[in-house]
C-alpha angles and dihedrals in degrees: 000000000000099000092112081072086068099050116102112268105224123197119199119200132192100199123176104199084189090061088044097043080050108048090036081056082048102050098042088055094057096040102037106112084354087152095050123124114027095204086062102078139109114236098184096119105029098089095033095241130143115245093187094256124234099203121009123285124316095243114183131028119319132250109255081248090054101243127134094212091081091051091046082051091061096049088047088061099040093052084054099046086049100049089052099039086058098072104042079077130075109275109266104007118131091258090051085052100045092056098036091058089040086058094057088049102052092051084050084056102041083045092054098033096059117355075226086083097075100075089063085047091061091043097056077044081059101050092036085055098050085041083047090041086055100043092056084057100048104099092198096077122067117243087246090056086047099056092043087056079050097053097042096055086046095058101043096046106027108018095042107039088053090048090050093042094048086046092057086060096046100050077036097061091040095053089040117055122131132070128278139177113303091016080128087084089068116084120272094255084044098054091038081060087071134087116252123347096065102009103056082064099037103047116113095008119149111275093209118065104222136187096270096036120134107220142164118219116211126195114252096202088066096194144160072003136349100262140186115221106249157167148196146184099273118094129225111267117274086235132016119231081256097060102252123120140236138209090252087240133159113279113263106195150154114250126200107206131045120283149149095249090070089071107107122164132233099235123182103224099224091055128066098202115108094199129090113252126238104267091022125237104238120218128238148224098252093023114129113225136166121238116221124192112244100219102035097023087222114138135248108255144160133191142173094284113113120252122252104254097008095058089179089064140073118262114237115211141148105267112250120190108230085160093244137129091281113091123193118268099196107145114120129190118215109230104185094205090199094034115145087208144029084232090054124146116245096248129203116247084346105074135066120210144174126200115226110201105241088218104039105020084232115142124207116262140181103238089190090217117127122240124240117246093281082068098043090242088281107146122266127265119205145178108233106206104190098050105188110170141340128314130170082220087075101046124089135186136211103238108159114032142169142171101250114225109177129078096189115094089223099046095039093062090053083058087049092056091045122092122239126263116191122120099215097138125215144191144180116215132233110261089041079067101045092047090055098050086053092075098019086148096038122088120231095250080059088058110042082044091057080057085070097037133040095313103199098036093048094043083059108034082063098043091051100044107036116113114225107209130005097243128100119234114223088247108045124116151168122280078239085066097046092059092048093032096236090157144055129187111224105216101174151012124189114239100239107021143033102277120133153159131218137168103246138140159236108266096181086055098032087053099044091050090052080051100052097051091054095048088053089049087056104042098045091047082049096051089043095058087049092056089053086066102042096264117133111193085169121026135252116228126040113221090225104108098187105046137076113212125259150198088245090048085057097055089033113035095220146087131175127256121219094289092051094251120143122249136183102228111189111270113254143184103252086066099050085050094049091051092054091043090058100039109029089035091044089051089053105043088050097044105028095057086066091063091066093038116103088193120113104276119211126184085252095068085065093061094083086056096039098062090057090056082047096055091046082056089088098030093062084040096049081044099051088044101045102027108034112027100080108181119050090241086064091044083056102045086045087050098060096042089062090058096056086055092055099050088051095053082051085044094057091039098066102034087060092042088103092064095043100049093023091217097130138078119219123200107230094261091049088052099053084045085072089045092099096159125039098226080062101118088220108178111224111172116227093225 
């Protein structure tokens, strides 16, 4: 009965030692002195503090340089070597599987490594729908076979690559949990999440705002910096440099840092009394309410008078009584932006609000102009009287609160200057701040417009695209440099001698690779025309049944039947077009987008597009060698050729080892021998 135990257990391996050799060569480059130097490293995460990240976690093992593009470029590749190792195997067979559900997580790693990424993602979409598209025409298969095949595509590329994206955050926000520097550019519940910074203010604040209630409003719109409405003692000049005039009103401004004149307090305009009730009054969406100022107990008030540096708009100050034909206008009506129901609770940190002027309609708004001197270069605040629409500018939240107790001016300053001492917890969930990391660099009027729009693509596009600051960085540099490389990126100088590392490539390869898109262009566009007239350089159909072509077909010339075993299928047309449509569309989709970004571009963000022209490097070789050299005396010549290439990519590669691993120190003139270019940032040192 157990007699199969004593049969022979055979294994049976494929193994391709040029794909070892390869990937061993590989390795051994981008490991080689991966520890040196020291100064070359990313501490975002050590500490587990938050830097305010620009894309979403850095998630594998970093680049020697430390950046995260060369790893998505790996995971590029490998999504696209899955997906098309997948179905060079019988359909739902374990190794199908296997590669199908690599694929899905490679996308879900190139995704959460760079938001680049994402343009690669939606082109493997792309692929996986026409494959789809064909399989739901092809009357071989049942109804019931088809929608497995279905399935099974959706959860490895859609299913799987969100989980696992969700599941980066997550570990992410776990790992990372405590404030670091710029965190200001996260919203106020976002930054009262975190450990320390906010949070050690903001813990155990009321959550309803009251009458009575001390608050400070930030802006939510956070640019050009994140600001506190404030005010201070000093008016508004009599006269502006331009001539025009202005009321001679306390300063209403937006102040960047943390101060006691940001205190304001919620006051109910039919009673005189500054303090919170017991039980306190809370206040509602559609109440109107006045605004005083903490520290000079003026009101907030705007009139039709125009605003310093907006003339178009209202000017906002703090009403003072020079017993003139001018009366305060200080009635505000509370707008919550975010509110459930029109009956909502004015919430700390939580709710966004704007303030409608009762008189003039207009609502408070962040102009983001700086003052002049007179105003201490703190930013404008004006009242914009044709609202149309909706604008972070004009929405405030609540972000430091208290109940006030004191009715006396002197002790209610000290009360100002106190912190706050109340133990009402509160937490933002996982996916608020997940949703929040997705646009960091998008406004909420970008976002509620992508609702009506194409939300995922919009919301991208912006993220990916936004600049962060207006100044240029030294290294920076045009998509037109990176295919020419025009440009390096100097990383590191040792102290005391010449060593040094920079980001620079190939250019045997980098140029080889350039070469061998446009020989595929031209090619494919020749072929085509021929077609047009009837004329097949390569055929139509492969005479491998089973198998759908693939790009490693194209580079290999062979696929697997049902028992695994390798066949040479003929090679068609539709494989030489697929090929193109991974590694030329792949090029595109990751290098065309920069032209129309207005954020900061750096060599590295080529590297993504520059491993699909890569990958189209053997298929154009293997094509010339095995398509187009027709004799055996042309296959050899093109062989060795090929060699020589090669040697000279190796070549290349060593002569410019120095300025990769940065273990070597160059005299000055050996130095200026690897500036090729002179666009090269070579570092010489002067002593």
């Amino acid at each position: 009965m157990l007699g199969f135990l004593k049969r022979p257990v055979v294994v049976t391996a494929d193994i391709n030692l040029n794909v070892v050799a390869l990937t061993a060569v590989g390795l051994l480059s981008r490991l080689w002195h991966l520890a040196y130097p020291r100064a070359v490293v990313i501490q975002q995460q050590r500490a587990r503090v938050v830097f305010a990240p620009a894309a979403s976690p850095h998630w594998g093992v970093l680049d020697p340089h430390g950046l995260p593009d060369p790893v998505g470029a790996r995971f590029f590749s490998l999504r696209c070597h899955g997906g098309c190792s997948a179905d060079a195997y019988w359909p739902f067979s374990l190794s199908w599987w296997f590669w199908l559900m690599l694929t899905g997580v490679a996308c879900s790693c190139a995704v959460g490594v760079k938001y680049m990424g994402i343009f690669t993602y939606l082109l493997v979409l792309a692929v996986a729908s026409v494959h789809a598209w064909h399989l739901i025409g092809d009357q071989t298969l049942s109804n019931v076979c088809v929608l497995c095949h279905l399935l099974a595509r959706a959860a490895a590329l859609l299913v799987i690559p969100t989980l696992m994206y969700l599941l980066f955050f997550y570990v992410h926000l776990i790992l990372v949990y405590r404030s670091g520097p710029h965190d200001q550019i996260m919203s106020s519940a976002f930054q009262a999440s975190l450990e320390g910074g906010l949070a050690r203010i903001t813990q155990g604040q009321p959550l309803e705002v009251a009458y009575g209630s001390q608050v400070t409003l930030k802006n939510v719109f956070g640019k050009p910096v994140p600001c506190w409405l404030h005010s201070h003692q000093s008016t508004y000049p009599m006269i502006y440099e331009n001539g025009r005039g202005s009321s001679h009103q306390q300063q209403v401004t937006c102040y960047p840092f943390k101060d006691v004149n940001n205190w304001w307090i919620v006051k109910d305009p039919g009673r005189h009394q500054l303090v919170v009730n017991n039980p306190p009054r809370p206040v509602r969406h559609g109440d109107v309410v006045q605004l005083v100022h903490g520290m000079t107990t003026r009101f907030l008030n705007t009139h039709d008078v125009a605003a310093p540096l907006s003339p178009h708009s209202q000017e906002v100050s703090c009403y003072v009584d020079y017993n003139i034909s001018m009366p305060s206008q200080n009635l505000w009506r509370l707008d919550i932006v975010n509110r459930e129901s029109d009956t909502e609770v004015w919430k700390t940190i939580l709710s966004e609000v704007r303030l409608v002027h009762v008189n003039t309609s207009a609502v408070l708004k962040l102009s983001g102009a700086h003052l002049p001197d007179w105003g201490f270069q703190q930013l404008e605040v004006v009242g914009e009287k044709l609202s149309r629409g909706y604008h972070e500018s004009m929405v405030w939240n609540v972000e430091e609160h208290r109940y006030g107790k004191s009715q006396e001016q002197k002790e209610r300053e000290l009360e100002l200057h106190s912190p706050a001492q109340m133990d009402v917890s509160r937490n933002l969930s996982f996916m608020a701040r997940f949703l929040e990391l997705q646009p960091l660099r998008l406004s909420k009027d970008d976002v509620r417009l992508a609702t009506r729009l194409q939300p995922l693509a919009f919301l991208q596009w912006r993220m990916l695209t936004a600049k962060s600051d207006d100044s240029e960085h030294k290294y920076s540099s045009s998509p037109l440099d990176w295919v020419t490389l025009d440009t390096s990126i100097a990383y590191w100088l040792h102290p005391r001698t010449s060593a040094q590392i920079h980001l620079l490539g190939n250019i045997v390869i980098w140029a080889s690779a350039s070469l061998a898109m446009v020989v595929y262009v031209l090619l494919f566009f020749w072929y085509l025309l021929r077609r047009r007239r009837s004329i097949c350089d390569i055929p139509e159909e492969t005479k491998c049944c089973r198998c759908i072509p693939t790009l490693l077909e194209a580079s290999s010339g062979k696929c697997k039947d049902q028992a695994g075993i390798a066949v040479t299928p003929g090679y068609s047309w539709l494989r030489w077009v697929l090929a193109g449509a991974l590694c030329a569309g792949g090029w595109a989709v990751n290098y065309l987008p920069f032209f129309m970004m207005e954020k900061t571009l750096f060599l590295y963000h080529y590297l993504p597009a520059l491993t699909f022209q890569i990958l189209l490097l053997p298929v154009v070789l293997q094509h010339v060698s095995d398509h187009l050299c027709r004799s055996q005396l042309l296959r050899s010549l093109f062989s060795a050729l090929v060699v020589a290439w090669y040697s000279c990519a190796c070549h290349v590669f060593n002569t410019l080892r120095p300025l990769t691993y940065g273990d070597k120190s160059l005299s000055p003139s050996e130095l200026k021998a690897l500036r090729w270019k002179d666009s090269w940032d070579i570092l010489i040192r002067k002593h």
